[in-house]
mmJSON file of the N, C-alpha and C atoms, coordinates in Angstrom:
{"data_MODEL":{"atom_site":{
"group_PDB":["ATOM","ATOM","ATOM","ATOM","ATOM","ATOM","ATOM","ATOM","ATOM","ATOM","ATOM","ATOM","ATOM","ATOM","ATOM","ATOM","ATOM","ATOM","ATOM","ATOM","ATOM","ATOM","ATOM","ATOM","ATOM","ATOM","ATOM","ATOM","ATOM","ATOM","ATOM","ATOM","ATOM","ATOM","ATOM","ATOM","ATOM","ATOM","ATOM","ATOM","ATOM","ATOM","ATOM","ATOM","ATOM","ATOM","ATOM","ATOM","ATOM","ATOM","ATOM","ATOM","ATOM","ATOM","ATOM","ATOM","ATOM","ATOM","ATOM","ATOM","ATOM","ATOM","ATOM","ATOM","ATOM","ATOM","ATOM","ATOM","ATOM","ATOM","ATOM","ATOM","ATOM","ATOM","ATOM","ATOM","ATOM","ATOM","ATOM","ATOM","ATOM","ATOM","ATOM","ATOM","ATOM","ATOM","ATOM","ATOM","ATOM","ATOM","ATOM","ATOM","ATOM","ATOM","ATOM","ATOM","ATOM","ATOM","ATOM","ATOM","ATOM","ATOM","ATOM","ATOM","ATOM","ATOM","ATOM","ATOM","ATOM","ATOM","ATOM","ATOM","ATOM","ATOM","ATOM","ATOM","ATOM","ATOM","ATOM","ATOM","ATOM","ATOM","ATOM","ATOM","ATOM","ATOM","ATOM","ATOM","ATOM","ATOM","ATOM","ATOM","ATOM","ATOM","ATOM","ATOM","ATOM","ATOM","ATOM","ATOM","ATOM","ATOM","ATOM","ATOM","ATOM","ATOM","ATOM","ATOM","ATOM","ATOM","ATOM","ATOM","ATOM","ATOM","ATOM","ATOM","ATOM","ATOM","ATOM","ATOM","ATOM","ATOM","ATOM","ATOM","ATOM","ATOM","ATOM","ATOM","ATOM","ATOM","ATOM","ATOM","ATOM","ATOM","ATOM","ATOM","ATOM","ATOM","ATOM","ATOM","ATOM","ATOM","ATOM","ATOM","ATOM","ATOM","ATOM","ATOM","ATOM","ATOM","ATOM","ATOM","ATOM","ATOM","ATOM","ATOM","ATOM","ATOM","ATOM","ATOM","ATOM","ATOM","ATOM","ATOM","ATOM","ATOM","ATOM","ATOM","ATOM","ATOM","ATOM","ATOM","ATOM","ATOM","ATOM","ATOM","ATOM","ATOM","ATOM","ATOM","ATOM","ATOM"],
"id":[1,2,3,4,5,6,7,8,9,10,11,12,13,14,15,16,17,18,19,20,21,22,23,24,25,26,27,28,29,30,31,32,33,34,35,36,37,38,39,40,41,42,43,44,45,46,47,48,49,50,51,52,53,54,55,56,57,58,59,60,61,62,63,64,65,66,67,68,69,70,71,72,73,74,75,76,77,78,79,80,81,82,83,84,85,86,87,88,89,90,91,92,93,94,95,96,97,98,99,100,101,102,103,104,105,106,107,108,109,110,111,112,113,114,115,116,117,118,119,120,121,122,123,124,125,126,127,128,129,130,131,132,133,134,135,136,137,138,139,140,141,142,143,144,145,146,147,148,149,150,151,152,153,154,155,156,157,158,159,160,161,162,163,164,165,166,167,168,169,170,171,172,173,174,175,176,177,178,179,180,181,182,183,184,185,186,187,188,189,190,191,192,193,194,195,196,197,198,199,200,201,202,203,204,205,206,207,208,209,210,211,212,213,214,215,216,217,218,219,220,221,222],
"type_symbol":["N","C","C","N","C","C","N","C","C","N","C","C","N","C","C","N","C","C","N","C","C","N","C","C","N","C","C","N","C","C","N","C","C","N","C","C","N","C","C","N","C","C","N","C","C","N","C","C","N","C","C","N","C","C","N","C","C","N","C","C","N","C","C","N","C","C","N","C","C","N","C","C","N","C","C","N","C","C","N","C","C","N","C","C","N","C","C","N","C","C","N","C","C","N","C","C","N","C","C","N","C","C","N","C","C","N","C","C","N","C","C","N","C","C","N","C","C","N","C","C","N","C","C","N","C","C","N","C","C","N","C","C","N","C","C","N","C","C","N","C","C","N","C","C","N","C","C","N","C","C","N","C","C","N","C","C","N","C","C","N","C","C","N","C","C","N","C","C","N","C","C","N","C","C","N","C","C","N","C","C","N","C","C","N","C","C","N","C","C","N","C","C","N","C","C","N","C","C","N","C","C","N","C","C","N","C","C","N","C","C","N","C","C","N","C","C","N","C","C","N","C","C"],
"label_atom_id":["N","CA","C","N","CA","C","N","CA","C","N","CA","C","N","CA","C","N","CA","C","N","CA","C","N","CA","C","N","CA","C","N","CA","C","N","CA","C","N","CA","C","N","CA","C","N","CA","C","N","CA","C","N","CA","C","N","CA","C","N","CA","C","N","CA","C","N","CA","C","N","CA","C","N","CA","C","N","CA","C","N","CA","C","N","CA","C","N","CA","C","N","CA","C","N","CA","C","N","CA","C","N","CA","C","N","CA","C","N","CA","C","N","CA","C","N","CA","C","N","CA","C","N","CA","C","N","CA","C","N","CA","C","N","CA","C","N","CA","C","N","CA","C","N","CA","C","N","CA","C","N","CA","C","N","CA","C","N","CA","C","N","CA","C","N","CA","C","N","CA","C","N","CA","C","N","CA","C","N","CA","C","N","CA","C","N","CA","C","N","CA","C","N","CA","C","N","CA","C","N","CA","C","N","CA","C","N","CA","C","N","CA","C","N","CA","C","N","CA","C","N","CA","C","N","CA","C","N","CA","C","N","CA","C","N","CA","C","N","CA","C","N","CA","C","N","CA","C","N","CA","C","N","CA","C","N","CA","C"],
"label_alt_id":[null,null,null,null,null,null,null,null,null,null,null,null,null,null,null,null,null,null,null,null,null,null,null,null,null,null,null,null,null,null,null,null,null,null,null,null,null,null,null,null,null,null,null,null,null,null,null,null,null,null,null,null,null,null,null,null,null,null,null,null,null,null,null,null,null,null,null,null,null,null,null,null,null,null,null,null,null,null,null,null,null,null,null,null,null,null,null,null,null,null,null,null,null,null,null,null,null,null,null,null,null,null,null,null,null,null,null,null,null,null,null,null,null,null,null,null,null,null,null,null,null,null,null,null,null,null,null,null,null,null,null,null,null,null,null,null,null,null,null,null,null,null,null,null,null,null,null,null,null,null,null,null,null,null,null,null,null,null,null,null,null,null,null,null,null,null,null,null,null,null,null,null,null,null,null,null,null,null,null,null,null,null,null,null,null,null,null,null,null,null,null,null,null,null,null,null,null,null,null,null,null,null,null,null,null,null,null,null,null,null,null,null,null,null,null,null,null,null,null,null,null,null],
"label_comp_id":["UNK","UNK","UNK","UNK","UNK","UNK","UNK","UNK","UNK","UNK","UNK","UNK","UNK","UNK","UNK","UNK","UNK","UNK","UNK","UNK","UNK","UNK","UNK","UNK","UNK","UNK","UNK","UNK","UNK","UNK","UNK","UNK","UNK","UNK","UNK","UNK","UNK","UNK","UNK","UNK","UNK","UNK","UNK","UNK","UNK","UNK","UNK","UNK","UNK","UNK","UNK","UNK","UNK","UNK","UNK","UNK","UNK","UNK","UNK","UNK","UNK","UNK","UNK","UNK","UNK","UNK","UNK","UNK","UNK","UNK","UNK","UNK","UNK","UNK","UNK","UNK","UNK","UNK","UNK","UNK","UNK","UNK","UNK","UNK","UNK","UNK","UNK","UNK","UNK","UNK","UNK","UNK","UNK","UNK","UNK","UNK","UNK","UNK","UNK","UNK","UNK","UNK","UNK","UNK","UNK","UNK","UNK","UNK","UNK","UNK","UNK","UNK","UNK","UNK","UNK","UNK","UNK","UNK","UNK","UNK","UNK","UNK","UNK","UNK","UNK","UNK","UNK","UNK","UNK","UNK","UNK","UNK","UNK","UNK","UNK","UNK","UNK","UNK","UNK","UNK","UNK","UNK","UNK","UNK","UNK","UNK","UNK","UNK","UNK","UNK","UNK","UNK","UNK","UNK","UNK","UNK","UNK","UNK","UNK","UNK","UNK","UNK","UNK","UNK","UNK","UNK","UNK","UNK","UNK","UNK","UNK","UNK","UNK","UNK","UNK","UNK","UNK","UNK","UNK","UNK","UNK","UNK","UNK","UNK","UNK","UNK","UNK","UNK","UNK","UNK","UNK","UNK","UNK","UNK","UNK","UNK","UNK","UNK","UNK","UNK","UNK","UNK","UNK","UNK","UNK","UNK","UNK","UNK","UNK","UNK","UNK","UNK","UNK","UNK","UNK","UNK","UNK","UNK","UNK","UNK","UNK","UNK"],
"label_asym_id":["A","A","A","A","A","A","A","A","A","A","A","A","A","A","A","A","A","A","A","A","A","A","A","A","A","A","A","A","A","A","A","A","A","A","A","A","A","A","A","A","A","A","A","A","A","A","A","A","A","A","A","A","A","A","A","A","A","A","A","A","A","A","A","A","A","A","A","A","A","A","A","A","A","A","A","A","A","A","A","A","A","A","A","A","A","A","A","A","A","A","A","A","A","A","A","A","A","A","A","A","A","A","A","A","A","A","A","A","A","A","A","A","A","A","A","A","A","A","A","A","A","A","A","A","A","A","A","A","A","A","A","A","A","A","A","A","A","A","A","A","A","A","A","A","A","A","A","A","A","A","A","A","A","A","A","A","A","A","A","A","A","A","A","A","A","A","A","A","A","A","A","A","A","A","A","A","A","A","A","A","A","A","A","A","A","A","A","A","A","A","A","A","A","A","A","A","A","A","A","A","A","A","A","A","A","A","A","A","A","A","A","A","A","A","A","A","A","A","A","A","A","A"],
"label_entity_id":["1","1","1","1","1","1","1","1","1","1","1","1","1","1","1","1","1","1","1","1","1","1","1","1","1","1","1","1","1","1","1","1","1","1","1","1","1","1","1","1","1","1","1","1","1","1","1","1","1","1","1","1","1","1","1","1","1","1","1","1","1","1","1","1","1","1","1","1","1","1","1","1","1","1","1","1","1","1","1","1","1","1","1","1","1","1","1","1","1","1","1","1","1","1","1","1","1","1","1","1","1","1","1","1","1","1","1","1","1","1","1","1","1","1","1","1","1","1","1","1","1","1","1","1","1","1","1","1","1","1","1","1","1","1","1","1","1","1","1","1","1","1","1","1","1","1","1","1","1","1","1","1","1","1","1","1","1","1","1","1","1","1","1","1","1","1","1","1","1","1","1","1","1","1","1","1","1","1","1","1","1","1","1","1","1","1","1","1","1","1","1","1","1","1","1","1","1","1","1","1","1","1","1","1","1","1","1","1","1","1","1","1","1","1","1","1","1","1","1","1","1","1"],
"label_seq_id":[1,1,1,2,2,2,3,3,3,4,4,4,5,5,5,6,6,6,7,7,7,8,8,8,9,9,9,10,10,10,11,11,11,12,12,12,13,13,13,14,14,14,15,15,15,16,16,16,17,17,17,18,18,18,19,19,19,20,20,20,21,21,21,22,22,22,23,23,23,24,24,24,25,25,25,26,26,26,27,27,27,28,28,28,29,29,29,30,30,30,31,31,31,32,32,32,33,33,33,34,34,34,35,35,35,36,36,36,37,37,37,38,38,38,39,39,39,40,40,40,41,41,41,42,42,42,43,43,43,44,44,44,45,45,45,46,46,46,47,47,47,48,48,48,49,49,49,50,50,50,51,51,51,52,52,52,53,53,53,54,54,54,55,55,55,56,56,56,57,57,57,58,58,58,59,59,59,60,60,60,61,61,61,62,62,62,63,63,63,64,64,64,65,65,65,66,66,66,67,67,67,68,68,68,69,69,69,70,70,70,71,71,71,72,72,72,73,73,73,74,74,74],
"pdbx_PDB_ins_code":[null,null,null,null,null,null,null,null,null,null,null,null,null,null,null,null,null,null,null,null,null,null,null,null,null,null,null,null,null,null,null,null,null,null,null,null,null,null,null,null,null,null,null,null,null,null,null,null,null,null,null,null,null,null,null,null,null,null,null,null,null,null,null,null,null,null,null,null,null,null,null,null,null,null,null,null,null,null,null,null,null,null,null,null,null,null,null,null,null,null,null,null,null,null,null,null,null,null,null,null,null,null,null,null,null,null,null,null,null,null,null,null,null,null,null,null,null,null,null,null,null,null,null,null,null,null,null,null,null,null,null,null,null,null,null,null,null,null,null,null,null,null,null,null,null,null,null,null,null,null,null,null,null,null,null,null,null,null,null,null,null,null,null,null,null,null,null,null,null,null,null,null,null,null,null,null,null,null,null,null,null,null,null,null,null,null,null,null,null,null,null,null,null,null,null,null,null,null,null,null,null,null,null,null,null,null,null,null,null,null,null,null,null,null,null,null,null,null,null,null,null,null],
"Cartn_x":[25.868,24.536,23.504,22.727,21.51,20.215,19.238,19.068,17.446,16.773,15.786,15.871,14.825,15.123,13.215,13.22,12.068,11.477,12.416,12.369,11.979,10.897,10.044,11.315,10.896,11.895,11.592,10.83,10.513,9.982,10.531,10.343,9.147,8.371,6.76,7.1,6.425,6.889,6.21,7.143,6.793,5.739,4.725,3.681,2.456,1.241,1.045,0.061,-0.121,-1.129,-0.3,-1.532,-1.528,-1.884,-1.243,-1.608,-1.548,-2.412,-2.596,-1.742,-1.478,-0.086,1.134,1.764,3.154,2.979,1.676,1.25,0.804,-0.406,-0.475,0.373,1.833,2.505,3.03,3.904,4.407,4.871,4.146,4.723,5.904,6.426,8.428,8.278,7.361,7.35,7.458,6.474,6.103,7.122,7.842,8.981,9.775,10.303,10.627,10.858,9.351,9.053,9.682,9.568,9.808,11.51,12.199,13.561,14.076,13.42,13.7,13.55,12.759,12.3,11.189,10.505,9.14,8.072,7.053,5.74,5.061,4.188,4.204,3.099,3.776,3.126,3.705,2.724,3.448,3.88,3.982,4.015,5.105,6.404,7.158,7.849,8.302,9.293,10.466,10.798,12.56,12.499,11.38,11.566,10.978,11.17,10.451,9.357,8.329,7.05,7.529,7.996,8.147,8.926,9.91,10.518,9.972,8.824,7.771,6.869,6.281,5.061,5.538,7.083,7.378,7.957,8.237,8.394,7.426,6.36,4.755,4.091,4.504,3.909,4.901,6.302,7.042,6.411,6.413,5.686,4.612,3.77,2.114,2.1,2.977,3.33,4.226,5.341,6.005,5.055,5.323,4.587,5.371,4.115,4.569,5.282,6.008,7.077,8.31,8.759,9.229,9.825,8.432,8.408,9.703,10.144,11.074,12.006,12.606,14.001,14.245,12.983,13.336,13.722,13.613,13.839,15.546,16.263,17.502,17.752,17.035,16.817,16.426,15.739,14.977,16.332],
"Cartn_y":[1.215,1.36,0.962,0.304,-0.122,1.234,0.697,1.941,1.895,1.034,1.025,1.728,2.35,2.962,3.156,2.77,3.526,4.569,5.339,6.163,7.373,8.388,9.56,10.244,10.869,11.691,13.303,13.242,14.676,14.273,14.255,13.788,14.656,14.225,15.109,16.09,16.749,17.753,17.682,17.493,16.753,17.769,17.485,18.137,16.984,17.731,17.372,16.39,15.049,13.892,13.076,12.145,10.838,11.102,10.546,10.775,10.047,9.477,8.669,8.267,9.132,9.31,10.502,10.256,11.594,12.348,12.417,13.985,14.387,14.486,14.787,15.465,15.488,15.602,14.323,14.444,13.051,13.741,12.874,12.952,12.141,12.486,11.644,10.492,9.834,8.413,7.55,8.875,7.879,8.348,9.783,9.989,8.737,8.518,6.975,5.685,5.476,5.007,4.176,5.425,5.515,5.894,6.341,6.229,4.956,4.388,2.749,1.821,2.481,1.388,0.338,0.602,-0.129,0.983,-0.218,0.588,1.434,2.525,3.66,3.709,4.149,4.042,4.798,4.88,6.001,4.782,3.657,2.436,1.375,1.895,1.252,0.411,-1.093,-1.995,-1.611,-0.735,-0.44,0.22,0.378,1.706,0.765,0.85,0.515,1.132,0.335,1.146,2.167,2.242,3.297,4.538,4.209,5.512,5.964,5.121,5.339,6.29,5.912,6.884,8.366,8.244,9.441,10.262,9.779,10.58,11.638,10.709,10.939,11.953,11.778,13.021,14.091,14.5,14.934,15.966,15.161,15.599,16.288,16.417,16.5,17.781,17.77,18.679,19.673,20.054,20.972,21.901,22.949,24.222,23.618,24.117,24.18,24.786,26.107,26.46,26.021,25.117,24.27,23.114,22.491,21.035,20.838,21.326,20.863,20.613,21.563,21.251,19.254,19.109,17.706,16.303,17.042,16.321,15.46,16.643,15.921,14.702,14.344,13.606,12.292,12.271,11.155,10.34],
"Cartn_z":[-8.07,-7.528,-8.559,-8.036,-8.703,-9.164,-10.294,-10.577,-10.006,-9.759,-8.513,-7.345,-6.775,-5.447,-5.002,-3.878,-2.944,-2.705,-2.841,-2.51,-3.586,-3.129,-4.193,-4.491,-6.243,-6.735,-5.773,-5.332,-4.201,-2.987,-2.195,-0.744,-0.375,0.438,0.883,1.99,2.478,3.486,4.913,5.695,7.594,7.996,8.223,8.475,9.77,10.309,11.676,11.049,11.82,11.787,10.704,10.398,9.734,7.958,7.24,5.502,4.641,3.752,2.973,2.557,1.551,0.972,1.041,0.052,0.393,-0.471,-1.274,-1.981,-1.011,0.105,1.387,2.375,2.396,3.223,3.924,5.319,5.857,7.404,8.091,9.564,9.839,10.708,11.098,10.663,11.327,10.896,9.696,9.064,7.618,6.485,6.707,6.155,6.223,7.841,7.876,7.3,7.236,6.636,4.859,4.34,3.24,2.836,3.739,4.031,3.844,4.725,4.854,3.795,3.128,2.071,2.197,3.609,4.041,2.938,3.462,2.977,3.85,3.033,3.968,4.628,5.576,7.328,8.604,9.203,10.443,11.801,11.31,12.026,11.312,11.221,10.189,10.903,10.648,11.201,11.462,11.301,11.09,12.47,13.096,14.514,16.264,16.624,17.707,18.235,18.729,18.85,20.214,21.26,21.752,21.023,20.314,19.893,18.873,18.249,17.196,17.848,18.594,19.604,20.216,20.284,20.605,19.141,18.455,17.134,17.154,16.732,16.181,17.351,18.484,19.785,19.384,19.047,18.807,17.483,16.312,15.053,15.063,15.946,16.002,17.006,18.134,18.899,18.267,17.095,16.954,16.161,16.063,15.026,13.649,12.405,11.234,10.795,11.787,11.226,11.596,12.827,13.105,12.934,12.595,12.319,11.087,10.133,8.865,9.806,11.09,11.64,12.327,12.292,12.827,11.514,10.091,9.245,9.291,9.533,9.707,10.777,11.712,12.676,11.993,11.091,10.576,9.913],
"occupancy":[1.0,1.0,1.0,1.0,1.0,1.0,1.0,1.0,1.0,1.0,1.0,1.0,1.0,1.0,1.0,1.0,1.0,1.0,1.0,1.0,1.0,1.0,1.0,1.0,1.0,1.0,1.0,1.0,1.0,1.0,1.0,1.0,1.0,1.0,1.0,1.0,1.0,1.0,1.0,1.0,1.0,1.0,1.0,1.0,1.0,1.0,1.0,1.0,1.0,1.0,1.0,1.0,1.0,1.0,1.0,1.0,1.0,1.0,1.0,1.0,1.0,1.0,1.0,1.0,1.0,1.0,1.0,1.0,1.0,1.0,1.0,1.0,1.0,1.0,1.0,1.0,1.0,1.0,1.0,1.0,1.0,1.0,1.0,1.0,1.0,1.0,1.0,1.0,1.0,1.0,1.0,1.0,1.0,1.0,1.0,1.0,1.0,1.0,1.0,1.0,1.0,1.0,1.0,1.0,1.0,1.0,1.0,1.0,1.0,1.0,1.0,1.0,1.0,1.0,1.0,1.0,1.0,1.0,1.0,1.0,1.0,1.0,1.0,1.0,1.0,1.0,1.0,1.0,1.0,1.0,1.0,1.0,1.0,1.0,1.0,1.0,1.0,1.0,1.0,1.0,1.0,1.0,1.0,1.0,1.0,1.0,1.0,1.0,1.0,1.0,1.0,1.0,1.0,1.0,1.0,1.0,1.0,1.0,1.0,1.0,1.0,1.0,1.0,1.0,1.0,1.0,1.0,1.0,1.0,1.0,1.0,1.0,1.0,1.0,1.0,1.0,1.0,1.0,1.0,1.0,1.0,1.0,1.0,1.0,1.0,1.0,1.0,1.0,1.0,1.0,1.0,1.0,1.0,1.0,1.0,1.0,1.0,1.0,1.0,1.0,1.0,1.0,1.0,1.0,1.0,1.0,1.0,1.0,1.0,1.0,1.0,1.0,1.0,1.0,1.0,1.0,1.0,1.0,1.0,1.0,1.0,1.0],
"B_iso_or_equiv":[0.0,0.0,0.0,0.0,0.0,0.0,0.0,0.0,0.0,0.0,0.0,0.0,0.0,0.0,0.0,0.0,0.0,0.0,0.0,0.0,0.0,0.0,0.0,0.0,0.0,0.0,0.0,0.0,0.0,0.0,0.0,0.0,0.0,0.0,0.0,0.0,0.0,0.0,0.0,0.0,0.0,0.0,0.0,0.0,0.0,0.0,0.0,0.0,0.0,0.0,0.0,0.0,0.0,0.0,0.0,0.0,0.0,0.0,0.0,0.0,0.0,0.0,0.0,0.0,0.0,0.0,0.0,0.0,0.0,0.0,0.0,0.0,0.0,0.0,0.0,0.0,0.0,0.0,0.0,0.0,0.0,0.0,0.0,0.0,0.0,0.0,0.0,0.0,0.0,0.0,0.0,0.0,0.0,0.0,0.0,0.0,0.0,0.0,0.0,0.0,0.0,0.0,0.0,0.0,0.0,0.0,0.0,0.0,0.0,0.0,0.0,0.0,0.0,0.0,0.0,0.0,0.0,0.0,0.0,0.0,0.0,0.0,0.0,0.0,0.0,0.0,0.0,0.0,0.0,0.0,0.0,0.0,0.0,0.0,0.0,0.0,0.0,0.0,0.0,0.0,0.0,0.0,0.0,0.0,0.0,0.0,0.0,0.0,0.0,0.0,0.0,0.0,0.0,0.0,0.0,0.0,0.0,0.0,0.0,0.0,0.0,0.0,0.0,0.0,0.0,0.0,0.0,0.0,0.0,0.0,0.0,0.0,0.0,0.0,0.0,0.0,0.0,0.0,0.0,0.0,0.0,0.0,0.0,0.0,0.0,0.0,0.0,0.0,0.0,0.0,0.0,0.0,0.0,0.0,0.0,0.0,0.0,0.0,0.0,0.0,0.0,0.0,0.0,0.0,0.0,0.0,0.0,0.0,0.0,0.0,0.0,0.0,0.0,0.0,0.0,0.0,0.0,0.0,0.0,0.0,0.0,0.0],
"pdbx_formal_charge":[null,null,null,null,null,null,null,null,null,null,null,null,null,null,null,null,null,null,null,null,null,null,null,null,null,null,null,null,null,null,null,null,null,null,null,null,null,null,null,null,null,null,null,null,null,null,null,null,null,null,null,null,null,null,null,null,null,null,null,null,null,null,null,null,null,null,null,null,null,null,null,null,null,null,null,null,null,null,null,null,null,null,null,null,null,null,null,null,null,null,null,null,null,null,null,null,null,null,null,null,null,null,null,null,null,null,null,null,null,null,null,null,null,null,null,null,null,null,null,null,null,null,null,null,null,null,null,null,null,null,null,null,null,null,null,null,null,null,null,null,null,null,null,null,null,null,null,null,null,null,null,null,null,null,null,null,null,null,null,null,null,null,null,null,null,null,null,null,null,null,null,null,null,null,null,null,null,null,null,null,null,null,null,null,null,null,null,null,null,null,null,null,null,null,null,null,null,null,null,null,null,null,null,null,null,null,null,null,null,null,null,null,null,null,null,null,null,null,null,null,null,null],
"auth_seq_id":[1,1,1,2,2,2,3,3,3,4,4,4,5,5,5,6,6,6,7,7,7,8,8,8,9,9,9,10,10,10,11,11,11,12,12,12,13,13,13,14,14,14,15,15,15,16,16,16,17,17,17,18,18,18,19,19,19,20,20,20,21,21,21,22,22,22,23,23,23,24,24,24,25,25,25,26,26,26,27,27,27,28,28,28,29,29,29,30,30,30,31,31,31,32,32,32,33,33,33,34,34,34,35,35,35,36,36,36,37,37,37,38,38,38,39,39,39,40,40,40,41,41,41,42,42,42,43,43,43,44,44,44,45,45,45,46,46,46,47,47,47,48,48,48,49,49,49,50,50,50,51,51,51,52,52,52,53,53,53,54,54,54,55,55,55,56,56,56,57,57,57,58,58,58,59,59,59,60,60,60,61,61,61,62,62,62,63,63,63,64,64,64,65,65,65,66,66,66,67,67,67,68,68,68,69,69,69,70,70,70,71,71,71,72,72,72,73,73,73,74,74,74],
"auth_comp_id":["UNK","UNK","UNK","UNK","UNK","UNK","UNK","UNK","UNK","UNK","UNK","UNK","UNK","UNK","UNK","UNK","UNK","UNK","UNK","UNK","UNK","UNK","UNK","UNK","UNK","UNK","UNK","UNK","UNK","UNK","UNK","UNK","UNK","UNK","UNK","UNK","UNK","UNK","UNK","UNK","UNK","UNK","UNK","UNK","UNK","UNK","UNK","UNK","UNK","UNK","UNK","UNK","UNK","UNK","UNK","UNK","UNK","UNK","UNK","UNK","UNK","UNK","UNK","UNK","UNK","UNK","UNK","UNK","UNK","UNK","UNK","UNK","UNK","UNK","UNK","UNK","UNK","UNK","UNK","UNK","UNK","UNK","UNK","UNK","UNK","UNK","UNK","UNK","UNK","UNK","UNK","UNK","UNK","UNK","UNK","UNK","UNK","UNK","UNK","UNK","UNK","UNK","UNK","UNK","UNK","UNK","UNK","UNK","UNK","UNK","UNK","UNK","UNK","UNK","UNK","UNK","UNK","UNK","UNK","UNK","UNK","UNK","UNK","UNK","UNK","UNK","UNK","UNK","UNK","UNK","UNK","UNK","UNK","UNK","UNK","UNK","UNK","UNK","UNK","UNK","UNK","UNK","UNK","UNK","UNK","UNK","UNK","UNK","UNK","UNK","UNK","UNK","UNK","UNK","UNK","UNK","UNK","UNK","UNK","UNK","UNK","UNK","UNK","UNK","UNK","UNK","UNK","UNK","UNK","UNK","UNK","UNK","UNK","UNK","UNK","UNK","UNK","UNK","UNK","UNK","UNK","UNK","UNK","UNK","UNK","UNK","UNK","UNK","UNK","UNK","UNK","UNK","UNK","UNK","UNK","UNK","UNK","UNK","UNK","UNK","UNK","UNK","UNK","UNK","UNK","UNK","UNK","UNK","UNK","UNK","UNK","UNK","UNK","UNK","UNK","UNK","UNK","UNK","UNK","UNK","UNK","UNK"],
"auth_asym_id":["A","A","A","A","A","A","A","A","A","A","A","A","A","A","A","A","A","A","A","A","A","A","A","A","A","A","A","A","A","A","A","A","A","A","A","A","A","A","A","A","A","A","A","A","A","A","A","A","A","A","A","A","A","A","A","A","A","A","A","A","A","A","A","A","A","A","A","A","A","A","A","A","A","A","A","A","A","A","A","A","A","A","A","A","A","A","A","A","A","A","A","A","A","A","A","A","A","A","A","A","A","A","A","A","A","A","A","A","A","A","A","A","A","A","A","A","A","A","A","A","A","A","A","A","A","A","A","A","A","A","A","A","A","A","A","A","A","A","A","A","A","A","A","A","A","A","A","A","A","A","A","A","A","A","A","A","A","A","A","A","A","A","A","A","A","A","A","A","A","A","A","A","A","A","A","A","A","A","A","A","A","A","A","A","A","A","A","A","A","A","A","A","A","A","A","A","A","A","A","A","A","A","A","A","A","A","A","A","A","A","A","A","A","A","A","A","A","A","A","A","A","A"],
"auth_atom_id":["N","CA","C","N","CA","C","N","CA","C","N","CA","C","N","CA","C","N","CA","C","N","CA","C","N","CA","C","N","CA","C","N","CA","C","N","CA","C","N","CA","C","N","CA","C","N","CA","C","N","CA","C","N","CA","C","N","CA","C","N","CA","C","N","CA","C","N","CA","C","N","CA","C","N","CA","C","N","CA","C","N","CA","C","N","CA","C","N","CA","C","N","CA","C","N","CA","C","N","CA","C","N","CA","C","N","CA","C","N","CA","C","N","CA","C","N","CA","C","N","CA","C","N","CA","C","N","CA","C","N","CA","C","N","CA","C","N","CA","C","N","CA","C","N","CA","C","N","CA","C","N","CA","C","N","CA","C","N","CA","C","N","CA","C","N","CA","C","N","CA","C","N","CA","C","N","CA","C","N","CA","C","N","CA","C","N","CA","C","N","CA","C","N","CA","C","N","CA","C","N","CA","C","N","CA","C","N","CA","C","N","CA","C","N","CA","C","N","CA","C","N","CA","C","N","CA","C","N","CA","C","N","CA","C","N","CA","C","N","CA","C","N","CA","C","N","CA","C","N","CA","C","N","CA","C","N","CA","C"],
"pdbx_PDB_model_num":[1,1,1,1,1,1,1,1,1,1,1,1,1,1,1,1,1,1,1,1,1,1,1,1,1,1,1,1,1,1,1,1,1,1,1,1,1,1,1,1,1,1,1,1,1,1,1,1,1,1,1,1,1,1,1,1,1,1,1,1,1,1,1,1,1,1,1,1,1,1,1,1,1,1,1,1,1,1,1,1,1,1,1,1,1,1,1,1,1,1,1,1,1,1,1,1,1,1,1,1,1,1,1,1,1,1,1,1,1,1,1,1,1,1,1,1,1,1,1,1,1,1,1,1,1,1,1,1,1,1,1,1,1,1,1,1,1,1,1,1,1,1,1,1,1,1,1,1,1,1,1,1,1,1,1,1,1,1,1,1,1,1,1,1,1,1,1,1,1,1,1,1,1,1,1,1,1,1,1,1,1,1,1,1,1,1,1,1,1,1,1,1,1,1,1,1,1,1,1,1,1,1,1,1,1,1,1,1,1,1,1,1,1,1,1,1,1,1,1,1,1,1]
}}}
């Protein structure tokens, strides 16, 4: 394995709306996002915009005490 990676040494925490960045927190998407190795966005290439739009209604709709259980999904 190569010693480059995308990916944050502390992943941000899935929380409701849109965020600058991943000191902010990260909705499904932009976790995603950054999974993937795209740049970060709640609008990432790797997803299709419908199953994108329902993430993000998904994300925005669960409670904050909730919302972490959908991390494994991502």
């Amino acid at each position: 394995m190569s010693g480059s990676s995308s990916t944050p040494e502390l992943l941000p925490i899935l929380s409701r709306g849109k965020h600058r960045s991943s000191r902010k927190g990260a909705c499904f998407m932009e976790m995603a996002s950054v999974l993937a190795g795209e740049r970060w966005s709640d609008h990432p290439r790797c997803t299709h915009p419908l199953l994108a739009e329902l993430a993000r209604l998904v994300n925005d709709s669960t409670s904050d005490a909730q919302r972490h259980r959908l991390a494994v999904l991502i």
